[in-house]
N, CA, C and O atoms as a GROMACS GRO file, in nm:
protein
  328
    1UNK      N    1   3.221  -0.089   0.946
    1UNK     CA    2   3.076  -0.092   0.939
    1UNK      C    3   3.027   0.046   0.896
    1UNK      O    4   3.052   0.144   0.966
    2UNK      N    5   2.955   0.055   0.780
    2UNK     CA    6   2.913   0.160   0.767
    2UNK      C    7   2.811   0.260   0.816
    2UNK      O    8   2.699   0.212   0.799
    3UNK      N    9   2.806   0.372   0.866
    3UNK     CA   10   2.738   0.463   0.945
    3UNK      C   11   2.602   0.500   0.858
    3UNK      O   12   2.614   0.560   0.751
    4UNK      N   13   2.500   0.471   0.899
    4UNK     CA   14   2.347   0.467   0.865
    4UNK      C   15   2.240   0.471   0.950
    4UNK      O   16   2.257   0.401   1.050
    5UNK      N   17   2.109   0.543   0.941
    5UNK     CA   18   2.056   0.598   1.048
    5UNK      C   19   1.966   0.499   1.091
    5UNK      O   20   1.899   0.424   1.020
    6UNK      N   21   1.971   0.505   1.216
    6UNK     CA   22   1.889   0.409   1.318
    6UNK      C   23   1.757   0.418   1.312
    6UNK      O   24   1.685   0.391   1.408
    7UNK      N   25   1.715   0.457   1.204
    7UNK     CA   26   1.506   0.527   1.204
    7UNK      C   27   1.472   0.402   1.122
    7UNK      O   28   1.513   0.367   1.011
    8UNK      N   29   1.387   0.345   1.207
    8UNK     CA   30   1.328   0.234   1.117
    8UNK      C   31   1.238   0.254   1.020
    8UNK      O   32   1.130   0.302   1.058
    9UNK      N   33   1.256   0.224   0.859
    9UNK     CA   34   1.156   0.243   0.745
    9UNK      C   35   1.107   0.132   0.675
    9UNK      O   36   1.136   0.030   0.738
   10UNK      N   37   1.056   0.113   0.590
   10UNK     CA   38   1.012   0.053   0.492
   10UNK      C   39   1.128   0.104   0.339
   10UNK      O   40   1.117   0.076   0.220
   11UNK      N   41   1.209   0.167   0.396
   11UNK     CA   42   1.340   0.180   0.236
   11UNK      C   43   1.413   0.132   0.260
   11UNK      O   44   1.434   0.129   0.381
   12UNK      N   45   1.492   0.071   0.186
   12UNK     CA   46   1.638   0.022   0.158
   12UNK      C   47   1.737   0.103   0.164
   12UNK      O   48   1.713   0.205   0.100
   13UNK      N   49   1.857   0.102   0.224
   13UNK     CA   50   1.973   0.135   0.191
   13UNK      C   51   2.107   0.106   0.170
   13UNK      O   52   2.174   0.008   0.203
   14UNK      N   53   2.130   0.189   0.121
   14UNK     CA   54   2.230   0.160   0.039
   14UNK      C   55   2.415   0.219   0.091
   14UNK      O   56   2.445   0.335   0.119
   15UNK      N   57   2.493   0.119   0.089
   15UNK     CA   58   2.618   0.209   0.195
   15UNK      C   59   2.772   0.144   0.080
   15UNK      O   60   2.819   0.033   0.054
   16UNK      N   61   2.802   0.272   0.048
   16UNK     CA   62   2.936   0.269   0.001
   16UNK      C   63   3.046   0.259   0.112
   16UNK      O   64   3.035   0.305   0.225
   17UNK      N   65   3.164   0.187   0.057
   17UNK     CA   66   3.264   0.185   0.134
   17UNK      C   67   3.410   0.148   0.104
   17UNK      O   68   3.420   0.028   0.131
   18UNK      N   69   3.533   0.198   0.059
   18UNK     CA   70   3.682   0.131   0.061
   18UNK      C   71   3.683   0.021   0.110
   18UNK      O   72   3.600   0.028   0.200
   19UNK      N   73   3.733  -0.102   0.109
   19UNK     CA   74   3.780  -0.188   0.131
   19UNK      C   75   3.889  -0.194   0.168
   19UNK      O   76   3.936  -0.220   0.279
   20UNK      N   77   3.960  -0.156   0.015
   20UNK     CA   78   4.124  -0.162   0.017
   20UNK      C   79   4.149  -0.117  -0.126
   20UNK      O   80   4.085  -0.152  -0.225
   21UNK      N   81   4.291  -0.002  -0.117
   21UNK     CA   82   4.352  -0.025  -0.212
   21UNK      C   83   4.498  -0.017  -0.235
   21UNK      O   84   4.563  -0.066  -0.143
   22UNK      N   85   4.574   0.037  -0.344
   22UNK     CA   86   4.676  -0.041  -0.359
   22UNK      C   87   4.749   0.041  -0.517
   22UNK      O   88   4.698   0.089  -0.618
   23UNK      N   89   4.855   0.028  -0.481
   23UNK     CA   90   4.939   0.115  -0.609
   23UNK      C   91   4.877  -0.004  -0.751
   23UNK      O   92   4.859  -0.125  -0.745
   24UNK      N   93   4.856   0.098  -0.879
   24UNK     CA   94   4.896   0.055  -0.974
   24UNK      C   95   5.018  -0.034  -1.028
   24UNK      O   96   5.120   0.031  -1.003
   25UNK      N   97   5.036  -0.098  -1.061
   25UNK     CA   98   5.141  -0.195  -1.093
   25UNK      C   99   5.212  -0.173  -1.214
   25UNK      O  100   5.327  -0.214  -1.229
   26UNK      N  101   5.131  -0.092  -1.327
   26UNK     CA  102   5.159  -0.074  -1.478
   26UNK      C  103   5.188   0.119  -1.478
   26UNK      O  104   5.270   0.165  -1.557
   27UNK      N  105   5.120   0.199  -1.393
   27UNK     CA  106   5.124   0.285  -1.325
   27UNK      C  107   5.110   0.334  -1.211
   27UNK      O  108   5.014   0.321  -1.135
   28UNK      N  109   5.221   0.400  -1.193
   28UNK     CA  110   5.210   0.395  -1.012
   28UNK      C  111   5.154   0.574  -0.964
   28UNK      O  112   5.159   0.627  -0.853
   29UNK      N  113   5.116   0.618  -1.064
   29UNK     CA  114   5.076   0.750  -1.056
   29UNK      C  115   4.929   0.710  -1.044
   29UNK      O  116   4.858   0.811  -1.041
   30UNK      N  117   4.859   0.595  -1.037
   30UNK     CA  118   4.726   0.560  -1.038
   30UNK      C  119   4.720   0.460  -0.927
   30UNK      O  120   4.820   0.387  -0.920
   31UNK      N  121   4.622   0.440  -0.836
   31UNK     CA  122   4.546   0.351  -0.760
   31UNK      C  123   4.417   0.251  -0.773
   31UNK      O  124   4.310   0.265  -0.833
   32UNK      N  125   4.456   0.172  -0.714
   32UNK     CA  126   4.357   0.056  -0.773
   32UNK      C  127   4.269   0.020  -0.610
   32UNK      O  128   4.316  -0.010  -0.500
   33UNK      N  129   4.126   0.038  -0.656
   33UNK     CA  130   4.096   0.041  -0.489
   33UNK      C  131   3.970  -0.036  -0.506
   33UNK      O  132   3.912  -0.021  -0.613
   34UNK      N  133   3.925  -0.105  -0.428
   34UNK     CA  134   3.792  -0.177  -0.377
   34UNK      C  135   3.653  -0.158  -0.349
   34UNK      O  136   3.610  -0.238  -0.266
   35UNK      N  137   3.564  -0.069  -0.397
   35UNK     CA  138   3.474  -0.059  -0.360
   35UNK      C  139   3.359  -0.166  -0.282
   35UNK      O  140   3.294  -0.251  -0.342
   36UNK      N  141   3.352  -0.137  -0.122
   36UNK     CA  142   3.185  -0.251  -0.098
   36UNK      C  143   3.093  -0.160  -0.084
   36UNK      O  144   3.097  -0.049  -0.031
   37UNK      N  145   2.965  -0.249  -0.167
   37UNK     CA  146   2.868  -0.190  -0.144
   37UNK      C  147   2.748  -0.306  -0.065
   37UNK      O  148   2.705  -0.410  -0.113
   38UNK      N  149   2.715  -0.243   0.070
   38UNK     CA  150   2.625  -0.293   0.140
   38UNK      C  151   2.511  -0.236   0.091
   38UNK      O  152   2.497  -0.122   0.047
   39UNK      N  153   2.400  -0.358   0.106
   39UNK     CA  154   2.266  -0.327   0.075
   39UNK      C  155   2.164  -0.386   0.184
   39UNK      O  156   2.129  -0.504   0.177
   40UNK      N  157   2.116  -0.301   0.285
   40UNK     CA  158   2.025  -0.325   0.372
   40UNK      C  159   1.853  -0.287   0.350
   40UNK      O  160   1.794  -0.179   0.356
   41UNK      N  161   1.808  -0.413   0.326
   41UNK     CA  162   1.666  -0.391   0.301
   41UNK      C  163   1.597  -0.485   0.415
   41UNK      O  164   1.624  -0.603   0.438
   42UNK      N  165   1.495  -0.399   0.484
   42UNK     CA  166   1.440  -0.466   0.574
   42UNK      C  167   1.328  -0.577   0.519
   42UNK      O  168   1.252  -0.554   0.425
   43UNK      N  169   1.333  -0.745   0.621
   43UNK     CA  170   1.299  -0.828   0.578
   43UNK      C  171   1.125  -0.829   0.493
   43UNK      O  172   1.072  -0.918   0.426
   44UNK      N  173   1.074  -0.691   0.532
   44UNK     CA  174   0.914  -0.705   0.492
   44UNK      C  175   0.874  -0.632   0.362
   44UNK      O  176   0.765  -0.596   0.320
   45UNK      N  177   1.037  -0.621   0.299
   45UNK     CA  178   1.061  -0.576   0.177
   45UNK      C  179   1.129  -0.698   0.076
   45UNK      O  180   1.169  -0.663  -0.035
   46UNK      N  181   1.140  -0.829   0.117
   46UNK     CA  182   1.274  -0.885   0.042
   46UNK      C  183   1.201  -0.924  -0.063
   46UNK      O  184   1.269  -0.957  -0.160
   47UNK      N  185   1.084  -0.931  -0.075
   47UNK     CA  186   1.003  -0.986  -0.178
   47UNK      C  187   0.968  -0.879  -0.290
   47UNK      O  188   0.948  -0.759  -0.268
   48UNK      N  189   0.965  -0.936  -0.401
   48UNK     CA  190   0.904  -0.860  -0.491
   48UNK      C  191   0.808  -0.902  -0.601
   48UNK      O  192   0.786  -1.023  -0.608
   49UNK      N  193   0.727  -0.797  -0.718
   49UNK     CA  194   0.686  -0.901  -0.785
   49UNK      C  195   0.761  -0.927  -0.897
   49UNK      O  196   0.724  -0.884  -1.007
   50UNK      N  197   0.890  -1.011  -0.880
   50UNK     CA  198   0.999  -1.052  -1.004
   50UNK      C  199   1.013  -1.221  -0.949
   50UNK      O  200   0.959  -1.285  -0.858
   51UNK      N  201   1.128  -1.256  -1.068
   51UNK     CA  202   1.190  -1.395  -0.974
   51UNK      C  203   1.302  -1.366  -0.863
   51UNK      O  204   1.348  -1.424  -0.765
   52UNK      N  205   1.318  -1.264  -0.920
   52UNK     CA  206   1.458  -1.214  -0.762
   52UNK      C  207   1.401  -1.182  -0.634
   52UNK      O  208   1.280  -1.164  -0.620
   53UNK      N  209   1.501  -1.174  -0.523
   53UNK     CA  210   1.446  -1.136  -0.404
   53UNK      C  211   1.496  -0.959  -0.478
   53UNK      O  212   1.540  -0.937  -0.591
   54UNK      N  213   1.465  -0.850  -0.355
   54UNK     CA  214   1.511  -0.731  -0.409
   54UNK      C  215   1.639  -0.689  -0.378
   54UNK      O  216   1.685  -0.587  -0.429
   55UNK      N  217   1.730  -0.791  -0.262
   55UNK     CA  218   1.839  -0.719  -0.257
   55UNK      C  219   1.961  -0.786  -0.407
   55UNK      O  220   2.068  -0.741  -0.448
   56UNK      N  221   1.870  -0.920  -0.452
   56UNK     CA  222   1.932  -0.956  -0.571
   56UNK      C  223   1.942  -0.814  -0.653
   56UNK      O  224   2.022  -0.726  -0.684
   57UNK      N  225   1.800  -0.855  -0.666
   57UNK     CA  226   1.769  -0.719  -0.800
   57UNK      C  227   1.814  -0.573  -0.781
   57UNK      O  228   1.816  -0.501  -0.881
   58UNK      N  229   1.861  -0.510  -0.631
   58UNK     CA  230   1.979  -0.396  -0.631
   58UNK      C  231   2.066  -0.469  -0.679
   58UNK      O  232   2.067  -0.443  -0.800
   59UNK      N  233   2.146  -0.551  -0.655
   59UNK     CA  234   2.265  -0.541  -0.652
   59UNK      C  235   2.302  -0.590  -0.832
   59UNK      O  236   2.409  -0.563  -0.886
   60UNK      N  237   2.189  -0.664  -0.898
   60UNK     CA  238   2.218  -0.671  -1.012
   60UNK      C  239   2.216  -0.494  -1.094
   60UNK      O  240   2.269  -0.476  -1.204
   61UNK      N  241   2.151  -0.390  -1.024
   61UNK     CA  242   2.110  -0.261  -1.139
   61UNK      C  243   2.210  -0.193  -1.077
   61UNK      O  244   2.241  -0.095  -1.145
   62UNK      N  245   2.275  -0.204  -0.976
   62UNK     CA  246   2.394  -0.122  -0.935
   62UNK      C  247   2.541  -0.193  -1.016
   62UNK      O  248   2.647  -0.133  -1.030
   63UNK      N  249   2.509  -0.346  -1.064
   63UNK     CA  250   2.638  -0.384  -1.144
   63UNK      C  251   2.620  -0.338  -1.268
   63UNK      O  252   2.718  -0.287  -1.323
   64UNK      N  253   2.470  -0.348  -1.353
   64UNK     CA  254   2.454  -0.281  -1.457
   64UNK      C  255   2.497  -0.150  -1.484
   64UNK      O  256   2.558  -0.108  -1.582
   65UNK      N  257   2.462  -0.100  -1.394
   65UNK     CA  258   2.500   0.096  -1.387
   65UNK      C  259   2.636   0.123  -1.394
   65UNK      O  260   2.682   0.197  -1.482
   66UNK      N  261   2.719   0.057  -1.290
   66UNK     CA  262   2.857   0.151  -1.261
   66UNK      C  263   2.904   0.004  -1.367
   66UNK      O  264   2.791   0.003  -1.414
   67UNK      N  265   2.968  -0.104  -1.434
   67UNK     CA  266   3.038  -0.205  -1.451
   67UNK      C  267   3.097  -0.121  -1.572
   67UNK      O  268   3.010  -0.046  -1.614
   68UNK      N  269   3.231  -0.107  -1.652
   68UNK     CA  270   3.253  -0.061  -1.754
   68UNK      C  271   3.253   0.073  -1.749
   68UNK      O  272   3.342   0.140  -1.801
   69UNK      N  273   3.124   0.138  -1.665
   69UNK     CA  274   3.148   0.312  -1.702
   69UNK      C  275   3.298   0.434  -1.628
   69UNK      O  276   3.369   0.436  -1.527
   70UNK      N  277   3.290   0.465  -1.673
   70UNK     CA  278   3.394   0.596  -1.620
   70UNK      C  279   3.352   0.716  -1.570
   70UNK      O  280   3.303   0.804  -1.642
   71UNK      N  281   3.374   0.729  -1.408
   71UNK     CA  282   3.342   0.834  -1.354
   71UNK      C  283   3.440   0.935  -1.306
   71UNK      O  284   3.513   0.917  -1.209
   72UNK      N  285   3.435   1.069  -1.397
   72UNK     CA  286   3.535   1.168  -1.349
   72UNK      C  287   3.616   1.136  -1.197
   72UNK      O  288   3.527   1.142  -1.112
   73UNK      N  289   3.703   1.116  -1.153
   73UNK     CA  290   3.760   1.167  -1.053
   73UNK      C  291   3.822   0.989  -0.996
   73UNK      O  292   3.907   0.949  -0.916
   74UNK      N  293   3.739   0.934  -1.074
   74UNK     CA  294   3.770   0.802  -1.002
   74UNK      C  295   3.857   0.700  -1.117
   74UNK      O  296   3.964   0.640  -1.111
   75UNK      N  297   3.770   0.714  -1.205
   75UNK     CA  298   3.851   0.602  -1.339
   75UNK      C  299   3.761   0.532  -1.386
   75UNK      O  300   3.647   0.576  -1.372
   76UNK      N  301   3.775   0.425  -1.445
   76UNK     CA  302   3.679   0.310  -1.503
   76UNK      C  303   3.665   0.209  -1.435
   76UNK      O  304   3.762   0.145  -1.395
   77UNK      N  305   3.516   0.170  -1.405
   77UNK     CA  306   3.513   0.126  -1.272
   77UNK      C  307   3.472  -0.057  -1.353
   77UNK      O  308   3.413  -0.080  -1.458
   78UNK      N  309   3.525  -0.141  -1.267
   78UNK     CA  310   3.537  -0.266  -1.313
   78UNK      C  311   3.450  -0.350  -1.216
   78UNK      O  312   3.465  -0.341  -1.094
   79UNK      N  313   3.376  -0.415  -1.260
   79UNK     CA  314   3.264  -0.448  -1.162
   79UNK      C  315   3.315  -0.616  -1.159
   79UNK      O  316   3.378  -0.675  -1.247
   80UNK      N  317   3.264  -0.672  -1.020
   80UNK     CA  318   3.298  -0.814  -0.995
   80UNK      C  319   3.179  -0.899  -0.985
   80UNK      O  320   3.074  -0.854  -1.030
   81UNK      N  321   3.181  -1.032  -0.924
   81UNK     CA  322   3.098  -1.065  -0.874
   81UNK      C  323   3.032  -1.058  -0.755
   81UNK      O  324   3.105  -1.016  -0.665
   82UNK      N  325   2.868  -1.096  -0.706
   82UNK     CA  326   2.836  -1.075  -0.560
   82UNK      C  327   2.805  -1.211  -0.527
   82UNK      O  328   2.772  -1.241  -0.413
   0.00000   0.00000   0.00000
């Protein structure tokens, strides 16, 4: 469970976390690992003015953002479904 502060707001947040990972198979000098990303938005936020609720619409601009790109230190990050 990811560690996030107990102050009640009106923002969303947002919590990275490992899952799991696991040797490369094609290279074993590389790791292949899991990113979750939790998204906690309190209920008097879920609405917006779109057709999505808003924790849709994070989680669609956080697949847009990282899916395909390459970030120094980590690799090319391969995005799934939610």
């Amino acid at each position: 469970m990811p560690r996030v502060s107990n102050t009640e707001n009106a923002q969303s947040i947002i919590a990275l976390r490992i899952v799991k990972g696991s040797a490369n198979n094609e290279n074993n000098q590389f790791k292949d690992f899991v990113i979750g990303i939790e998204i906690f938005v309190p209920m008097t936020q879920w609405v917006i003015k779109d057709s999505n609720l808003r924790p849709f619409a994070i989680m669609g601009e956080i697949h847009n953002s990282l899916n395909g790109k390459i970030i120094d230190g980590l690799g090319k990050m391969n995005g799934g479904d939610f």
